[in-house]
NUDREN-289137 format. One record per atom (N, C-alpha, C): x, z, y; chain. Coordinates in steps of 0.001 Angstrom, whole numbers. Atoms other than C-alpha are relative to their C-alpha. Layout:
<rs>
X:Z:Y:A
...
</rs>
This chain:
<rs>
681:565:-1154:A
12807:28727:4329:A
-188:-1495:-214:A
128:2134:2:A
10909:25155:4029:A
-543:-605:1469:A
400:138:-1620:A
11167:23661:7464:A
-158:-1787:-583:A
335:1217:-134:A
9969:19850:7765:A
-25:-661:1070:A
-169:391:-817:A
10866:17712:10039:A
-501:-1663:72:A
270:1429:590:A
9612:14017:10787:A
1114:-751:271:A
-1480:904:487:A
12579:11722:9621:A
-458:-1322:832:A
150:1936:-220:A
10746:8142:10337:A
-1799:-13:545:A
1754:234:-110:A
7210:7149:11479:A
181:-1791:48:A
127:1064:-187:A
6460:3592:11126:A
915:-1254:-27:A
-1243:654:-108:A
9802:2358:10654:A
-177:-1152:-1343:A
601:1171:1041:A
8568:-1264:8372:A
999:-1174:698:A
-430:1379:-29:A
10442:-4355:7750:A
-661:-1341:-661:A
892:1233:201:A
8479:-7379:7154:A
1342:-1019:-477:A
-644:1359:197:A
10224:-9861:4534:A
-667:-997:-1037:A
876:778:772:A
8890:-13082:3376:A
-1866:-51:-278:A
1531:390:-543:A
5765:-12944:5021:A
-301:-35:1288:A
586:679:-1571:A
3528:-13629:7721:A
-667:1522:575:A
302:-576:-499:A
3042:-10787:9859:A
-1004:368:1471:A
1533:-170:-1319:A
131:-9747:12720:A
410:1764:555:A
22:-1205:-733:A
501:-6404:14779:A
-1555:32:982:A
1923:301:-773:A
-3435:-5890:15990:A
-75:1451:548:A
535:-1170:-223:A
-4410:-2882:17930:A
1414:1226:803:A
-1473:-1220:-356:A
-1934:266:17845:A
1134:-489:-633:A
-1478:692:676:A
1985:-53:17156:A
-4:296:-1369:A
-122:-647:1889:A
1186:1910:13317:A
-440:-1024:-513:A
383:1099:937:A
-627:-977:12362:A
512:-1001:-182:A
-901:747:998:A
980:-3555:9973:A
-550:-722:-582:A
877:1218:755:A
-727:-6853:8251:A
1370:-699:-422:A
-840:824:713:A
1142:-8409:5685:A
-607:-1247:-1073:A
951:881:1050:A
-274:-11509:3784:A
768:-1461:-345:A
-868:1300:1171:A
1277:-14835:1793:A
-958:-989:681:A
922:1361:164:A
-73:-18465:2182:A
84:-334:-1643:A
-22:695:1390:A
-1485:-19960:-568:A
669:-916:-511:A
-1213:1105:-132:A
1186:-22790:-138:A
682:716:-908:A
-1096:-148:671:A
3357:-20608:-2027:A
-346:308:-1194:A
324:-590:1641:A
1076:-19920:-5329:A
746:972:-109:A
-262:-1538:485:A
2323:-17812:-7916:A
1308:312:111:A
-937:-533:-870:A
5466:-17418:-5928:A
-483:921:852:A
133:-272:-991:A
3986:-15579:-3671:A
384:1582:73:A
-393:-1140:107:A
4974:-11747:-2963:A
126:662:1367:A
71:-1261:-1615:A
4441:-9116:139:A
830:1323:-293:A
-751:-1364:203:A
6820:-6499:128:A
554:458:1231:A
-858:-756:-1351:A
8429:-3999:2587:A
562:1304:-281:A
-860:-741:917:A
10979:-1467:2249:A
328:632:1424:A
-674:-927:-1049:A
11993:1300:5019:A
1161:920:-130:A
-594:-626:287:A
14933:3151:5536:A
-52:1363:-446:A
566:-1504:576:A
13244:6319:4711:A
586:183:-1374:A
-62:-297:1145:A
14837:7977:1923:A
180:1729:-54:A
180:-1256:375:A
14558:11434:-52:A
1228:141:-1246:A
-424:123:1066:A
16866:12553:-2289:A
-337:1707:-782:A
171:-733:1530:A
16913:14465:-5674:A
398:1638:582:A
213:-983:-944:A
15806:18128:-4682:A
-394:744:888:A
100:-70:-1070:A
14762:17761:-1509:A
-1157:102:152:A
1283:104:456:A
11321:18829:-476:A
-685:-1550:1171:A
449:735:-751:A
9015:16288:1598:A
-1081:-474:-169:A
1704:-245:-76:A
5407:15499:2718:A
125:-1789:649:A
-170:1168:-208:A
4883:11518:2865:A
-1488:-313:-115:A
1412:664:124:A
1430:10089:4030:A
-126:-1749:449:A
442:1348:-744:A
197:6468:4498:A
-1291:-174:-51:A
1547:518:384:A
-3250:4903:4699:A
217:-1499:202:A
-362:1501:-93:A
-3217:1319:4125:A
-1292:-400:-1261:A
1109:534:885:A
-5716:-1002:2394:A
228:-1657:-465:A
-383:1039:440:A
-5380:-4268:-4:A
-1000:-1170:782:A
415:753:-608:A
-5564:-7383:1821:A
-571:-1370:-1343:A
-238:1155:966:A
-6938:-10886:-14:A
38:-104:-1388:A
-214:-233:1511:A
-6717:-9569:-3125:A
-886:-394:-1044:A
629:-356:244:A
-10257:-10035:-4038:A
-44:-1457:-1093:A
-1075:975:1059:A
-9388:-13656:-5935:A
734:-403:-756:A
-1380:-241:390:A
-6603:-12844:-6880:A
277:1274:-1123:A
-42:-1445:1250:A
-7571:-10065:-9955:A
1246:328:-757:A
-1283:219:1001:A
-4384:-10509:-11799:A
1198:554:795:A
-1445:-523:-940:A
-2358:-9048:-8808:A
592:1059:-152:A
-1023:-1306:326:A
382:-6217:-9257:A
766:830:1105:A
-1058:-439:-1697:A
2656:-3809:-6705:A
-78:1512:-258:A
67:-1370:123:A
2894:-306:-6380:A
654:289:1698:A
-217:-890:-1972:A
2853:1814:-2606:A
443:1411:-188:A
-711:-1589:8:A
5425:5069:-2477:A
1612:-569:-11:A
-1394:-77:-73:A
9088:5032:-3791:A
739:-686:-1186:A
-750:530:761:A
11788:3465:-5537:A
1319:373:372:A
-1521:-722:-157:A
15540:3985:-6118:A
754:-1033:971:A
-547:961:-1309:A
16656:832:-3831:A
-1005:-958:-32:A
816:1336:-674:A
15164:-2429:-2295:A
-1240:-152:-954:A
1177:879:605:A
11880:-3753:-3263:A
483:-678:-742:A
-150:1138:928:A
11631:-5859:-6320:A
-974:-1406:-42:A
259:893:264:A
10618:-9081:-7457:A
-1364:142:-466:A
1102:35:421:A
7665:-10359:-8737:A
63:-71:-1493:A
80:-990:1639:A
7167:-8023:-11920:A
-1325:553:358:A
906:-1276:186:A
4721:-5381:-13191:A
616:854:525:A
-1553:-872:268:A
5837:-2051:-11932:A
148:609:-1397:A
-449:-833:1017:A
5702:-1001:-15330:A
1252:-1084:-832:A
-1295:1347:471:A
8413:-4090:-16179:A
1234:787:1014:A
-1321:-482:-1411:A
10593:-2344:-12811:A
701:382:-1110:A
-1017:-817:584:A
14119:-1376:-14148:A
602:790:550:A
-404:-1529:-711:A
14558:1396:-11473:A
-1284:890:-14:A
965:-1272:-530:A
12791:4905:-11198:A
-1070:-422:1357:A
612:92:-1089:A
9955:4725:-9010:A
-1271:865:-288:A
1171:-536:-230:A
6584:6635:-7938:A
-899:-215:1065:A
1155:17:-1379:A
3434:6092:-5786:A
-1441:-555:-1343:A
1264:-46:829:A
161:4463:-6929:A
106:-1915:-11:A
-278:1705:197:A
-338:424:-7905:A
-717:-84:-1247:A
961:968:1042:A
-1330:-1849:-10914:A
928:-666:-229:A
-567:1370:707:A
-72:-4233:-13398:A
-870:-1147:-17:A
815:903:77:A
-1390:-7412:-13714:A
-1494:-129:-593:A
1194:-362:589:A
-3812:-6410:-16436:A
-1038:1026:454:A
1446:-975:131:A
-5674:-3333:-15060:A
-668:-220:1510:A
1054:422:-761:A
-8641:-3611:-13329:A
-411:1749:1151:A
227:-1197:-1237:A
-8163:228:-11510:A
1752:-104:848:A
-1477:-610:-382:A
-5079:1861:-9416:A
176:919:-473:A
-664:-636:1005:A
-2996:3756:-11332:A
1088:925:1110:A
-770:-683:-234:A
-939:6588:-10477:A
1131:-131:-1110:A
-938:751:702:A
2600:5259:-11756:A
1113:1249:372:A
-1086:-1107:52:A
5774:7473:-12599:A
1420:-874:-912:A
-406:764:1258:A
8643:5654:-14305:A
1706:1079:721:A
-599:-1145:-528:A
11717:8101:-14777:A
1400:-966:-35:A
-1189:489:292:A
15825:7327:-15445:A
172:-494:-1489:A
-436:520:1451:A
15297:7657:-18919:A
-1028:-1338:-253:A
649:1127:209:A
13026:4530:-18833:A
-1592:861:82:A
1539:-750:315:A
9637:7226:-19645:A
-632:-602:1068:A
1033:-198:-492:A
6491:6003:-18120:A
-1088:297:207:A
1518:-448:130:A
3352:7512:-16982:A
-671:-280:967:A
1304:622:-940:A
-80:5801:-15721:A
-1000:899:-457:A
1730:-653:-292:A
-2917:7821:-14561:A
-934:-633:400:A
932:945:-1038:A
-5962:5954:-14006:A
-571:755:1373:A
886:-677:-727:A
-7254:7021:-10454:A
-1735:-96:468:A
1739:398:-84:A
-10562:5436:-10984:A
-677:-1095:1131:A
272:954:-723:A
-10536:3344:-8138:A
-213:-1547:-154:A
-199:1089:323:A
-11176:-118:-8527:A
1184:-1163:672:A
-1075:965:-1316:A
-8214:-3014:-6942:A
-1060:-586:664:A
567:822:-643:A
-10409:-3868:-4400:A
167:128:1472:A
-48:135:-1395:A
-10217:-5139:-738:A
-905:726:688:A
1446:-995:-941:A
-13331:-2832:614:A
349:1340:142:A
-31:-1253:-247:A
-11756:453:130:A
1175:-97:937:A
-1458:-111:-466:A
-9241:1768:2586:A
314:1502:-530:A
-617:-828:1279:A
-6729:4470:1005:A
1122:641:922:A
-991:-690:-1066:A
-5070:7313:2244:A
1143:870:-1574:A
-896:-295:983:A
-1819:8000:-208:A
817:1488:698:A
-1197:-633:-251:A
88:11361:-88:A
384:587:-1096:A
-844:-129:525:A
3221:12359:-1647:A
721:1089:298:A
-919:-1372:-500:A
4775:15967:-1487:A
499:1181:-819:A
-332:-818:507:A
7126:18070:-2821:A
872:1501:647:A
-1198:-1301:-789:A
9290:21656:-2291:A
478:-221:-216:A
-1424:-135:-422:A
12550:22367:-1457:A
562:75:-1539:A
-781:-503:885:A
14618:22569:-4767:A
-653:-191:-1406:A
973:1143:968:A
12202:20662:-7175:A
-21:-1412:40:A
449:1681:163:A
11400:17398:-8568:A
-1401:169:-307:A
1154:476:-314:A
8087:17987:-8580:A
-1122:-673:584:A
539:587:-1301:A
5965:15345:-6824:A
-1586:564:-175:A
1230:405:319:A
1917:15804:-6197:A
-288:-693:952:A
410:1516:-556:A
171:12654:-5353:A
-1387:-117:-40:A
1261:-76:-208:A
-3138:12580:-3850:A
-486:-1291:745:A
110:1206:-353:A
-4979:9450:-3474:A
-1258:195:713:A
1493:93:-602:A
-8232:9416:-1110:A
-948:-1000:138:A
473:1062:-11:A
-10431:6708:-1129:A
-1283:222:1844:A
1207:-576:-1060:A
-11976:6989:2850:A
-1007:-1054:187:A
1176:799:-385:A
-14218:4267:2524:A
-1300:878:-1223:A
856:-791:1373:A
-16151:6858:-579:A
102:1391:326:A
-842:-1612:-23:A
-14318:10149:264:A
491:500:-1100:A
-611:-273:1346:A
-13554:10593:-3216:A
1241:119:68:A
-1308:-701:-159:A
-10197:12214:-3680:A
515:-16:-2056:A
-557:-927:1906:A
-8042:12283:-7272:A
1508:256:507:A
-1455:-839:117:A
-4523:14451:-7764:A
747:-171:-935:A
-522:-198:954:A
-2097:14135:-9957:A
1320:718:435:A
-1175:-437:-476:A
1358:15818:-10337:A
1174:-275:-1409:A
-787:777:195:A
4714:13631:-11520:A
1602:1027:-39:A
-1498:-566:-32:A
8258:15218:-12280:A
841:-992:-337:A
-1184:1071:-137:A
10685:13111:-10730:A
980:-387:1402:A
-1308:-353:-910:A
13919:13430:-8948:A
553:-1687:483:A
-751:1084:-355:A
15106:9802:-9052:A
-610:-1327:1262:A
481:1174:-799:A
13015:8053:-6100:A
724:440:1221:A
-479:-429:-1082:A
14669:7731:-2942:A
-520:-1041:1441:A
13:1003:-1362:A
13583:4430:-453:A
-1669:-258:-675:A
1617:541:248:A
9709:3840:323:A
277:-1682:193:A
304:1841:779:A
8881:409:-1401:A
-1690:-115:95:A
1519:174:141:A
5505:-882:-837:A
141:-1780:-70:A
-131:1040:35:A
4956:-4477:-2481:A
-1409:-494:-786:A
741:1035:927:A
2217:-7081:-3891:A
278:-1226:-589:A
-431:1222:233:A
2769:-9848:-5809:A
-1466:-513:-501:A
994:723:244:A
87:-12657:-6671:A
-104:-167:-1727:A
-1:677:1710:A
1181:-13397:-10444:A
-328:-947:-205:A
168:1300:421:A
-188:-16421:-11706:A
-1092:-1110:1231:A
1344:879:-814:A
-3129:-17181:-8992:A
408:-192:1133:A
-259:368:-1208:A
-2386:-19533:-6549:A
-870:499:1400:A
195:-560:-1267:A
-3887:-16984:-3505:A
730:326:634:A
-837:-549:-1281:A
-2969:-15489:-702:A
-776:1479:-164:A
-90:-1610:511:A
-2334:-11589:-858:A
652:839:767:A
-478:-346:-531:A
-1486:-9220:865:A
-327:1533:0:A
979:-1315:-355:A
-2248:-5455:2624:A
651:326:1553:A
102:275:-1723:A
-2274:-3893:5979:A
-190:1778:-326:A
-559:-1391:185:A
-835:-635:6520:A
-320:895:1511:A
66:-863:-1281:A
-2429:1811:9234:A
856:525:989:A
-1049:-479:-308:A
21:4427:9275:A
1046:503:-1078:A
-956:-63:906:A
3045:5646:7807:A
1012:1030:245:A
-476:-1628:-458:A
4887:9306:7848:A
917:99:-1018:A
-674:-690:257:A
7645:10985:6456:A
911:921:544:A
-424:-849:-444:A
8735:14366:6901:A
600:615:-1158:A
-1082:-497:855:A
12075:15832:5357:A
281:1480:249:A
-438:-1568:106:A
12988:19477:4810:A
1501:-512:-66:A
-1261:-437:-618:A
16547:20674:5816:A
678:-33:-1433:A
</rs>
């Protein structure tokens, strides 16, 4: 029996940035001043966690803020094994993690997988990093697997790509941007935000 239950809705902590609440309570604006150059970094981290096994159906829609300047920017939106990190690549991260993002160098979003044993795998999803699309991410697996599949939507196109990730070691949703070298301001802005846990 796979029963699902919703664990968290909307449950976001805002650190080291400048936050806006516009509209409904799901919505979330996160963005840097340029004051802080290539210091700069948007991240947020919820208590939501999954562990190894367990099945669960995780949606957000959220779209990159500021970014459009700022080509060289990096981050990844889904999961990691604890707290948000620093301003890295995620393919530099030294914990397990999964969702979708970019390194400094590529010019799409990438469906990202990085396991315990260090293994990583980038899927291009064809999208470009750009501020005009908004993006509906989901993440879901069964009961008694590490199988994740990860479906990215693009609703400003409708275009849809899938991939599917085997990996047990993510447990806390991490969603972060960092600026890298270009003194902008960066950010994104998060609609909504779901997770539902099986028993």
């Amino acid at each position: 029996l796979f029963i699902l239950q919703t664990y968290l809705t909307n449950a976001i902590s805002a650190i080291e940035t400048q936050s806006d609440v516009v509209g409904v309570v799901s919505y979330r604006k996160y963005l840097t001043t340029t004051a802080l150059g290539n210091l700069a970094i948007v991240r947020e981290g919820s208590f939501g966690r999954i562990y190894s096994n367990k099945g669960f159906h995780y949606e957000m829609r959220f779209k990159l803020e500021n970014t459009a300047s700022a080509s060289d920017w990096r981050g990844l939106f889904g999961f990691r094994t604890t707290s948000v990190p620093t301003n890295i690549n995620p393919t530099d991260d030294s914990q397990p993690f999964l969702g979708i993002g970019a390194d400094s160098g590529d010019t799409n979003l990438f469906f990202i997988s990085k396991l315990f044993s260090g293994t990583i795998v980038k899927v291009d999803t064809g999208f470009p990093k750009s501020t005009t699309n908004e993006l509906h991410l989901e993440i879901k697996r069964l009961n008694g697997t590490n199988t994740n599949e990860l479906t990215l939507k693009n609703l400003s196109t409708g275009d849809t790509v899938t991939t599917v990730f085997d990996n047990g070691g993510i447990t806390t949703i991490t969603n972060y941007v960092s600026n890298n070298t270009s003194a902008q301001a960066i950010g994104f802005s998060i609609q909504s935000i779901r997770l539902n846990l099986s028993e």
